[in-house]
C-alpha positions as CSV (number, residue, x, y, z in Angstrom):
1,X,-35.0,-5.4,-34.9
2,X,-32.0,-5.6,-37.3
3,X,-29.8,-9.0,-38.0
4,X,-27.5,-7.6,-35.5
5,X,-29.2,-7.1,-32.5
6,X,-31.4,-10.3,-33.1
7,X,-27.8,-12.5,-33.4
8,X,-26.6,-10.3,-30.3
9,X,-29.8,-11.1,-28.4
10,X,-29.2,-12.7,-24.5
11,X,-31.4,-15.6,-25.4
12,X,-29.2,-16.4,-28.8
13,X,-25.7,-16.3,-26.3
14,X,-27.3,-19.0,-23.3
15,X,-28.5,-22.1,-23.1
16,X,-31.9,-22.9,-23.1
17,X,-32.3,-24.2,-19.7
18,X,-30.0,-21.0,-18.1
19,X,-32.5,-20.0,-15.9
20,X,-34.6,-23.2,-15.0
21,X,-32.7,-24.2,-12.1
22,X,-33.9,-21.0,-10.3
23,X,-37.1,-21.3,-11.8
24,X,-39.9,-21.4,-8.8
25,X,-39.4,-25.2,-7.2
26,X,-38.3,-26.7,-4.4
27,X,-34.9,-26.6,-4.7
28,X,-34.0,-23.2,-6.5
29,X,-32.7,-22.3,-3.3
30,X,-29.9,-25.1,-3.1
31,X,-29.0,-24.7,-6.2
32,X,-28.5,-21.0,-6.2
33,X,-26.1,-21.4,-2.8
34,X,-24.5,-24.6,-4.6
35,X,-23.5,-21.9,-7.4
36,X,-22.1,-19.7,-5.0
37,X,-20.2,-22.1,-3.2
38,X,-18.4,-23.1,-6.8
39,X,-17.8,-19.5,-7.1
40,X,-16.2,-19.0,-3.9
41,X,-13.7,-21.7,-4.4
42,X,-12.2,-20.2,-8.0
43,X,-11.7,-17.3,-5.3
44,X,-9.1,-19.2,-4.0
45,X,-7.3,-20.7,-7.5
46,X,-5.9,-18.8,-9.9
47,X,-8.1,-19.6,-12.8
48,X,-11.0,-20.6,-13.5
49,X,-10.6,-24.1,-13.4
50,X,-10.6,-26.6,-10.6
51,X,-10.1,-30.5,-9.9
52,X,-14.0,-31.8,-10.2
53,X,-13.1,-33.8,-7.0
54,X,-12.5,-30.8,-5.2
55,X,-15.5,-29.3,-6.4
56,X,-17.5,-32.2,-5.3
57,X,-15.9,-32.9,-2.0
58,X,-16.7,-28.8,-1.0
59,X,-20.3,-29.7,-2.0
60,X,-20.4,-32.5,-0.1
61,X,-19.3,-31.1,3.0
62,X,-21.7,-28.3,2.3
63,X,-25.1,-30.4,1.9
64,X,-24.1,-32.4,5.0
65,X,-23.7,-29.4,7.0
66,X,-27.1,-28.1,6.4
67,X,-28.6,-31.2,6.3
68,X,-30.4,-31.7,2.6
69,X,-32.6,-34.4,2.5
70,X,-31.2,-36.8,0.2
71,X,-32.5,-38.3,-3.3
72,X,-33.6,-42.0,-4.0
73,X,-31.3,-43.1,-7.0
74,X,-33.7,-44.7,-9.9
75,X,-32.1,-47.4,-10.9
76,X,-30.8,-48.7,-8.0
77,X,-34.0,-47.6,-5.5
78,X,-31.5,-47.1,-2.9
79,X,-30.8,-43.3,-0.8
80,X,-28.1,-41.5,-2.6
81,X,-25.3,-40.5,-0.1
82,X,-24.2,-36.8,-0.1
83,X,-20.9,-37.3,-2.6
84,X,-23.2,-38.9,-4.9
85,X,-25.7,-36.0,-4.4
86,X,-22.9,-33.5,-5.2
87,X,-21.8,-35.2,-8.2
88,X,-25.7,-35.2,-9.7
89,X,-25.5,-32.0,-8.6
90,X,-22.3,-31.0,-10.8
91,X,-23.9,-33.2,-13.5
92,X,-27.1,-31.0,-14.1
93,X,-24.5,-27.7,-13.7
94,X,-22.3,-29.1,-16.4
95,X,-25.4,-30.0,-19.3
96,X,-25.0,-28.1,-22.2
97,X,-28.6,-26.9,-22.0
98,X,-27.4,-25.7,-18.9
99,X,-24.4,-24.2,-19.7
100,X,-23.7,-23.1,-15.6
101,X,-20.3,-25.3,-15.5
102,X,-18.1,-27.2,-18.1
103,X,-16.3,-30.6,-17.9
104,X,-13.1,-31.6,-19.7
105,X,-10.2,-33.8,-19.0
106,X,-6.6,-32.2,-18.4
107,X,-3.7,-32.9,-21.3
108,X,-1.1,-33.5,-18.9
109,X,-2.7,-36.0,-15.8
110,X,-6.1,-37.1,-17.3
111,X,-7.5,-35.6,-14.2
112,X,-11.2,-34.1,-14.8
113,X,-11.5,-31.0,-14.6
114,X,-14.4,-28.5,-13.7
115,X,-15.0,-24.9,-15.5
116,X,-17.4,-22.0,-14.9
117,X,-18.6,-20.9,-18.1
118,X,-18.5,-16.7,-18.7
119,X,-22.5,-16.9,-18.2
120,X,-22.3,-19.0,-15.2
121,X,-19.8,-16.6,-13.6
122,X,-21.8,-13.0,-14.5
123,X,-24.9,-15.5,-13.0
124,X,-22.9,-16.3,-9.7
125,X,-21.8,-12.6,-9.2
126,X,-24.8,-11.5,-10.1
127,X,-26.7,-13.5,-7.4
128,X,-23.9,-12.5,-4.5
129,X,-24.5,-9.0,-5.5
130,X,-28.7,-9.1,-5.1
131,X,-27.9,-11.0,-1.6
132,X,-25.3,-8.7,-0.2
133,X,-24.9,-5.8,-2.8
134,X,-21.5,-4.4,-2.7
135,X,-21.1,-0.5,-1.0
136,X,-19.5,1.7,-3.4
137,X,-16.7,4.2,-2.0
138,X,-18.7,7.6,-3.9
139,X,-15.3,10.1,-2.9
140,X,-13.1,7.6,-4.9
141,X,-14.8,8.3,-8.7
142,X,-13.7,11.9,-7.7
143,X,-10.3,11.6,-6.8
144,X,-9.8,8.6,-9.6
145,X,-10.6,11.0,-12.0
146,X,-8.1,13.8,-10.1
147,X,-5.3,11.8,-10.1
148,X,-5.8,11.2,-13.9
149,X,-5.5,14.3,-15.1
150,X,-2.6,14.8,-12.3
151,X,-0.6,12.6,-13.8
152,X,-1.2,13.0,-17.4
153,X,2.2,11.7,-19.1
154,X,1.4,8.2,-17.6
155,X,-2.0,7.7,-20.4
156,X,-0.1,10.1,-23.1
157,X,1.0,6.8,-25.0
158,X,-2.9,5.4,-24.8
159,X,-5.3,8.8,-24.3
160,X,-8.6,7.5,-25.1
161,X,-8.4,3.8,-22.7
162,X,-6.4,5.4,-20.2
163,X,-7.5,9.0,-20.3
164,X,-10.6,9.7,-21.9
165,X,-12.7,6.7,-21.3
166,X,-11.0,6.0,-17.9
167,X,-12.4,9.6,-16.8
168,X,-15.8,8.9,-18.6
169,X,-16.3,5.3,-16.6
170,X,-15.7,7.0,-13.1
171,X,-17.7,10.3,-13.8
172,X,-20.7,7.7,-14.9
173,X,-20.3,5.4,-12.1
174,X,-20.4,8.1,-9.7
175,X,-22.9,9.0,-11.2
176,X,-24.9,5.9,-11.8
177,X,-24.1,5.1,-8.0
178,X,-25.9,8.8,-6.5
179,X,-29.1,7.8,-8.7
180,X,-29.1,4.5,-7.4
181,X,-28.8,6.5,-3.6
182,X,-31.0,9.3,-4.8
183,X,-33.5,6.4,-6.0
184,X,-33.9,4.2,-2.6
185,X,-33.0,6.5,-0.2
186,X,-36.6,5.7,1.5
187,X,-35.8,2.3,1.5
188,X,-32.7,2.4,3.3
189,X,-34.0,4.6,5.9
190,X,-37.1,2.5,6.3
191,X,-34.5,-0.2,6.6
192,X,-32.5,1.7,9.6
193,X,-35.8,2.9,11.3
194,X,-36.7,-0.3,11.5
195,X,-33.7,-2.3,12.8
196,X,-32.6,0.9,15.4
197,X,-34.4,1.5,18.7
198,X,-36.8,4.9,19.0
199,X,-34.0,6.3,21.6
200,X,-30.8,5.3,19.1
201,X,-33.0,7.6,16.5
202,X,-33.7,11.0,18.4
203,X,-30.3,11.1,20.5
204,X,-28.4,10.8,17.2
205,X,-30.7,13.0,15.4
206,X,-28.7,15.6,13.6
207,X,-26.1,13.1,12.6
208,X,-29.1,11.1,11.0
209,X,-30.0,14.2,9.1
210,X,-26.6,14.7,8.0
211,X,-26.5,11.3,6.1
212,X,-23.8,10.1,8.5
213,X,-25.9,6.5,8.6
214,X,-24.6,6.2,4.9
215,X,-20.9,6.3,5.1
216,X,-19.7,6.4,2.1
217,X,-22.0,9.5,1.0
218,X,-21.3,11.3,4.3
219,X,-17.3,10.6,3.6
220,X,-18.1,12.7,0.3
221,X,-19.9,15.4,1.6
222,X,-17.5,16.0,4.2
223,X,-14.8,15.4,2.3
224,X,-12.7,18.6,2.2
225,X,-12.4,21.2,-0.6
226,X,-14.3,18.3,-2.8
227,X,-15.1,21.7,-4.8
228,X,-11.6,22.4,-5.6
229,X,-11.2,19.2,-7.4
230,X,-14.3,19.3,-9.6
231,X,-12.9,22.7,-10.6
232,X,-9.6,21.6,-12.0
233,X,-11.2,18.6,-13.5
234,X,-13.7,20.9,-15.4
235,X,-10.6,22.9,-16.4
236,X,-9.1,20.0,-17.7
237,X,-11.7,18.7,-19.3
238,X,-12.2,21.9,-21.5
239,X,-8.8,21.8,-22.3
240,X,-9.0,18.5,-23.8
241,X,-11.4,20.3,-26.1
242,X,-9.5,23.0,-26.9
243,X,-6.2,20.9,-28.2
244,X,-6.7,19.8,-31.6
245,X,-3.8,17.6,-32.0
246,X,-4.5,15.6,-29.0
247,X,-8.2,15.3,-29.9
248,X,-7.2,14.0,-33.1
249,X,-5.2,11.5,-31.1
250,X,-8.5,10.8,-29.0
251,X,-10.6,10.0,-32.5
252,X,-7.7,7.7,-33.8
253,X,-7.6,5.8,-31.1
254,X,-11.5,5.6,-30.6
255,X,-11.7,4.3,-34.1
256,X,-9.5,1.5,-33.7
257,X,-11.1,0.5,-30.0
258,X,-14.7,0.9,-30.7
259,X,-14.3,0.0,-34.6
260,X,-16.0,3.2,-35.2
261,X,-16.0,5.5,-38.7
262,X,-14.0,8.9,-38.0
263,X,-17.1,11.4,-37.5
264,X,-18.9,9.0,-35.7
265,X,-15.5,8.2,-33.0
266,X,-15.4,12.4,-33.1
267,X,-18.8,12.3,-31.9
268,X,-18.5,9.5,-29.4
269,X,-15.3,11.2,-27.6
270,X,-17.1,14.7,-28.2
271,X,-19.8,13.6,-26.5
272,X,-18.1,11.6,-23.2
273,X,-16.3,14.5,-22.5
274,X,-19.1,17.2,-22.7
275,X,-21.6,14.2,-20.7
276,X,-18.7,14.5,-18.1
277,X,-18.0,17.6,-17.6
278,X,-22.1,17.8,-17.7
279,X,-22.5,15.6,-14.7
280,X,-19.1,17.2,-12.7
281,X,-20.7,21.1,-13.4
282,X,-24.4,20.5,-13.3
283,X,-25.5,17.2,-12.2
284,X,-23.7,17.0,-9.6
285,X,-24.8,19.0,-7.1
286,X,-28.4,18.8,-8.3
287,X,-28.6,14.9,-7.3
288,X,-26.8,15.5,-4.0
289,X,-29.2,18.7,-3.3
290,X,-31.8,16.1,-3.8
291,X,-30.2,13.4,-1.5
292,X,-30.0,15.6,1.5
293,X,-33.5,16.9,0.9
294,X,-35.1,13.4,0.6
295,X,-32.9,12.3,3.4
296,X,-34.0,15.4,6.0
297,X,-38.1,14.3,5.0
298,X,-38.1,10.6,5.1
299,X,-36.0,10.6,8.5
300,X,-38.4,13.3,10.0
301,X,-41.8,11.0,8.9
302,X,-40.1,8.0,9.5
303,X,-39.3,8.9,12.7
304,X,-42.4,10.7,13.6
305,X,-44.2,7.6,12.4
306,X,-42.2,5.8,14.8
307,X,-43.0,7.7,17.7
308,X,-46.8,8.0,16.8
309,X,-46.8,4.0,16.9
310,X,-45.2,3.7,19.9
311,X,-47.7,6.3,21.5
312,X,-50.6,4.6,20.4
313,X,-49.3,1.0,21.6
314,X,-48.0,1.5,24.9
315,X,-50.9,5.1,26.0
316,X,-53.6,3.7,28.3
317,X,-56.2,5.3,26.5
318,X,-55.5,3.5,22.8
319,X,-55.8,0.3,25.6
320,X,-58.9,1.7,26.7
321,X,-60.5,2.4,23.7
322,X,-59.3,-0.8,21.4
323,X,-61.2,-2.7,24.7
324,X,-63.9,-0.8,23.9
325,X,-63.7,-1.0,19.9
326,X,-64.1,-4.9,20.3
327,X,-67.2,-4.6,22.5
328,X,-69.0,-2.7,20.3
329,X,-68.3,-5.4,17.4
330,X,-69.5,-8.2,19.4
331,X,-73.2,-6.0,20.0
332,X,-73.4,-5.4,16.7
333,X,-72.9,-9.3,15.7
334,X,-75.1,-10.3,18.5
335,X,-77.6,-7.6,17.9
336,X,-77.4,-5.9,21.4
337,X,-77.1,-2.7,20.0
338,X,-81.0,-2.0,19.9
339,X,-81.1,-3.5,23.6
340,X,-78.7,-0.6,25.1
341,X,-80.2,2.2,26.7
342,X,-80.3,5.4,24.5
343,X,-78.6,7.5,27.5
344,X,-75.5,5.2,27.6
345,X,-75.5,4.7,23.7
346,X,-73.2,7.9,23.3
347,X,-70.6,5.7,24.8
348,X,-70.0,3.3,22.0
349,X,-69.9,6.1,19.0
350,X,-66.2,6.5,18.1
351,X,-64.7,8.5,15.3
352,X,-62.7,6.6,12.5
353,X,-59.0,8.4,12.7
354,X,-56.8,8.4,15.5
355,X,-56.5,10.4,19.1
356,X,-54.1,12.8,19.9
357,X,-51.7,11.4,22.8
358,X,-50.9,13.9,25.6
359,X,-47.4,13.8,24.5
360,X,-47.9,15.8,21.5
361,X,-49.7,18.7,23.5
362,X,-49.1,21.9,25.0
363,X,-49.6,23.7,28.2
364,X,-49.6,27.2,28.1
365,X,-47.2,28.5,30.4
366,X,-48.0,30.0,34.0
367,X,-47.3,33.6,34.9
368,X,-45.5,33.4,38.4
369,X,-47.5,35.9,40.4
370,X,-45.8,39.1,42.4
371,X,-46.3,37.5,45.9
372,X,-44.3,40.6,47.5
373,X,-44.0,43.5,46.3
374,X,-40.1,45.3,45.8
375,X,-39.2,48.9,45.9
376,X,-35.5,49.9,44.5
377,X,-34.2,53.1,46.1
378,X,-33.0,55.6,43.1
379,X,-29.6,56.7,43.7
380,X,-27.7,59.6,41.8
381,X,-24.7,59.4,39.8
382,X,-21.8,61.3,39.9
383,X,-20.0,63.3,37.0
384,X,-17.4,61.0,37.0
385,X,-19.9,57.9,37.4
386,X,-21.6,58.6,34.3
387,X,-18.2,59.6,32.4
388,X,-17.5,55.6,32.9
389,X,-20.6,54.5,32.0
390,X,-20.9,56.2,29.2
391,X,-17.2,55.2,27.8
392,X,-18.3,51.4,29.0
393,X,-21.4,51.8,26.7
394,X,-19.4,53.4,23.6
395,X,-16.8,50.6,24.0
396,X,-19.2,47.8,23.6
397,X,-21.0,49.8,20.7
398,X,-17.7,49.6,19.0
399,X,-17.8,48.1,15.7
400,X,-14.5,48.0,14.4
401,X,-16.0,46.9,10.8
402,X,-18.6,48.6,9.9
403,X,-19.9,50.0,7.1
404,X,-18.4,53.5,7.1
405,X,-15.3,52.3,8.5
406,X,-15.1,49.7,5.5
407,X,-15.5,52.1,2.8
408,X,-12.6,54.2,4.0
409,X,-10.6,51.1,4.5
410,X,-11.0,50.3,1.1
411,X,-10.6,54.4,-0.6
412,X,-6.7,53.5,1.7
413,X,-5.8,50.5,0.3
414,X,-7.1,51.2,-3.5
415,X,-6.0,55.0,-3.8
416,X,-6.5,56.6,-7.0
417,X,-6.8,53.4,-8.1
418,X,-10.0,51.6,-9.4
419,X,-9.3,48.5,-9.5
420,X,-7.7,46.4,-6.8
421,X,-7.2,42.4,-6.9
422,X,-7.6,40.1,-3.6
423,X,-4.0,39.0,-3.8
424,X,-3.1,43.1,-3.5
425,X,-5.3,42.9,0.0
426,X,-3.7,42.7,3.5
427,X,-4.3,39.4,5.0
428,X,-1.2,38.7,7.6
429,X,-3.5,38.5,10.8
430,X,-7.0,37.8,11.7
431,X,-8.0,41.6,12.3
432,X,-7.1,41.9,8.6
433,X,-9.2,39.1,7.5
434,X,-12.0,40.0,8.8
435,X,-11.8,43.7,7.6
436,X,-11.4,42.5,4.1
437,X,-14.2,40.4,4.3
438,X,-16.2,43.0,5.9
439,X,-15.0,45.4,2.6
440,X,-16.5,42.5,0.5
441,X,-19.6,42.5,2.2
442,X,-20.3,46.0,2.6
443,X,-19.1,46.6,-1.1
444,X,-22.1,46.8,-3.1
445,X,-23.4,49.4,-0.5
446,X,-20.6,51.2,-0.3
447,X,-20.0,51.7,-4.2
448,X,-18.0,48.8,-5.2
449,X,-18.1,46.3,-7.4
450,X,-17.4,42.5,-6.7
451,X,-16.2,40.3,-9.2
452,X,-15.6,36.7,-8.3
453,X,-12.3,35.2,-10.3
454,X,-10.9,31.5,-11.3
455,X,-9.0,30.0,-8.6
456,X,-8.3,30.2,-4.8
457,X,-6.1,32.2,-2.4
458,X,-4.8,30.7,0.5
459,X,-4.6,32.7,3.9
460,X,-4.5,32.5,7.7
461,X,-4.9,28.3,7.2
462,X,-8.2,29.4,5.2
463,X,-9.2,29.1,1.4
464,X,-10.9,32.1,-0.3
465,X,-12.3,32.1,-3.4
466,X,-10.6,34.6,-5.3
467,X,-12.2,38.0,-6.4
468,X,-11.8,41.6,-7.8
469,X,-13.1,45.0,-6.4
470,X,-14.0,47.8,-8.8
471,X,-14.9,51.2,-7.5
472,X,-17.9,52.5,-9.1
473,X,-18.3,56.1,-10.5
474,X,-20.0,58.5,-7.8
475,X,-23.1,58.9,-10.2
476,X,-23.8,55.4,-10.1
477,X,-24.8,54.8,-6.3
């Protein structure tokens, strides 16, 4: 370890005594909830500093409340009241081997004043966020990072804080944040099995499976065309790349900010945007493929653990043989075993796992027998009988898109022609929809060529993904 990191090191920037207040005693408790209370009350100011009397008076209130048994003052012998509490209180937040709180005296009224230190506030927020963490909106990352690029001339005076490293925080908390899902998705389901009734569980089954019990991933999944916005950020992102002058702008800026040298600023913006654009392209959809996996297996075993426990709790035969379980563990401590009679001993063997409850077999079905017999007289049909039957028959056979009937759709619209864009396409109705997506499915078959394209076509309220037919030479098919 360098100079540098050894002056940097946490335990070089606290106090000594930072963390002995929630050190493993008595009263770590109180004084963690006394540290939040202070917290919440700078919610309310507009600084960071507050009255001590205040201070003291909302700790008061608060140990009174909840009752805290009170302290026997050394000196004196006597019980310490609950202001007095408070103000011992304040007086082991404010040491300076403490360092939780600070004390000074205002210029202007002489009044005293109380501070949270920059250690005691990370400490505070840091113990609100492991009691109640905070839920993180996934779907805003994304469109934060959208509306950046959207409205590019508003960072062009600042690109590398506003642009570049604005983009690079999102993508990474996004990304942090579907790890962290990814991670202890088990838990959280554990969590919900355990707090939701059996019943709640299987009627609401395929929501479950859909993540809709987490809403703020099931808001990005079903977010709409989210796919359409990670394409024009990966656009933009490679065509912050590509422009030279404003990447030179980027490296300027990144040397003043991070007090880098030039190569190594170069590298560091290089390197955010490809990590980005990394996680947007490839990462992505690999963590989320992941999620929904690890969500559809935990549910199912959770649940099916569930339901086995039930069964076994509440079926008369786990009653039955737990009755007898016990029996058999008292003649063995008493020694009766030897006294039973070796035709009922067969009774009291058991096997070590677990029975199968009837509500996890199956019957095979019954064949209904012919209990009377029917006879169906044959009658004959006419000419004209059989002329509608068979148009009824050829009529349902219909298929308006078939294979055959796509190839020559597509040898109309192309002509001599070999190559024929999606744009160039009919598309006013449904009928014409569904023939050209019936000419892209049959295409490979039929002798064509499909060539996906950048970008998307909007038709008939839908989105297509954009694409290119080419008509192959006869000798290749």
């Amino acid at each position: 370890m360098n100079l540098t990191q050894q002056k940097n090191h946490v335990f070089n920037t606290i106090p000594e005594n930072f963390f002995n207040y929630l050190a493993s005693n008595s009263n770590q408790r109180l004084y963690s909830r006394c540290l939040r209370l202070i917290y919440e009350q700078y919610e309310r100011e507009i600084s960071y500093r507050i009255p001590r009397n205040q201070i003291r008076d909302a700790l008061a209130v608060y140990l009174l409340e909840n009752h805290v048994s009170l302290e026997t003052d050394e000196e004196t012998g006597s019980m310490k009241n609950h202001t007095e509490l408070a103000s011992s209180i304040l007086r082991k937040f404010c040491a300076k081997n403490v360092g939780w709180l600070e004390e000074e005296n205002d210029d202007a009224t002489y009044e005293k004043q109380i501070m949270i230190t920059e250690q005691g506030l990370l400490l505070a927020e840091f113990l609100i966020q492991l009691e109640k963490p905070e839920k993180e909106e996934y779907s805003g990352y994304i469109f934060n990072i959208y509306n950046t690029f959207q409205n590019a001339e508003l960072w062009q005076e600042n690109p590398y804080v506003n642009g570049v490293k604005n983009i690079h925080m999102n993508a990474k908390a996004l990304s942090k944040s579907l790890k962290k899902l990814s991670t202890f998705i088990r838990k959280i389901i554990e969590r919900m099995v355990k707090e939701g009734s059996l019943e709640s569980l299987t009627e609401n089954l395929l929501e479950y499976f859909d993540g809709s019990f987490i809403r703020e991933y099931s808001r990005l999944i079903k977010q709409q065309n989210i796919h359409v916005y990670r394409n024009y950020i990966r656009a933009k992102l490679d065509d912050l790349r590509s422009d030279q002058e404003l990447l030179d702008r980027l490296v300027l800026e990144c040397m003043a900010e991070e007090e880098l040298e030039k190569e190594e600023a170069r590298e560091y913006v290089l390197d955010m945007i490809v990590s980005t654009r990394k996680f947007l392209v490839e990462d992505y959809d690999r963590i989320m493929k992941d999620i929904k996996h690890k969500i559809n297996v935990y549910l199912q075993v959770a649940i099916g653990r569930a339901r086995f426990l039930r069964n076994r709790e509440t079926d008369e035969k786990g009653n039955v043989e737990q009755t007898v379980k016990y029996i058999v563990e008292e003649m063995n401590e008493l020694g009766w075993e030897d006294e039973v009679p070796e035709a009922l001993r067969t009774l009291f063997i058991f096997e070590t796992h677990s029975f199968i409850d009837t509500a996890s077999l199956r019957y095979p079905r019954k064949q209904q027998a012919i209990r009377q017999a029917t006879v169906s007289e044959i009658e004959d049909m006419t000419e004209e009988d059989q002329e509608k039957a068979r148009r009824a028959l050829e009529k349902e056979a219909y298929n308006p898109f078939s294979k055959d009937k796509m190839k020559e759709y597509l040898r109309l619209c192309m002509g001599n022609r070999t190559v024929i864009q999606a744009e160039e396409l009919p598309m006013d109705c449904k009928k014409d929809m569904l023939a050209a997506l019936s000419a892209v499915a049959y295409g490979d078959e039929n002798g064509f060529d499909i060539i996906p394209q950048e970008g998307y076509l909007g038709a008939n309220e839908m989105l297509l993904r954009r694409f290119q037919i080419v008509r192959r030479e006869e000798n290749e098919y």
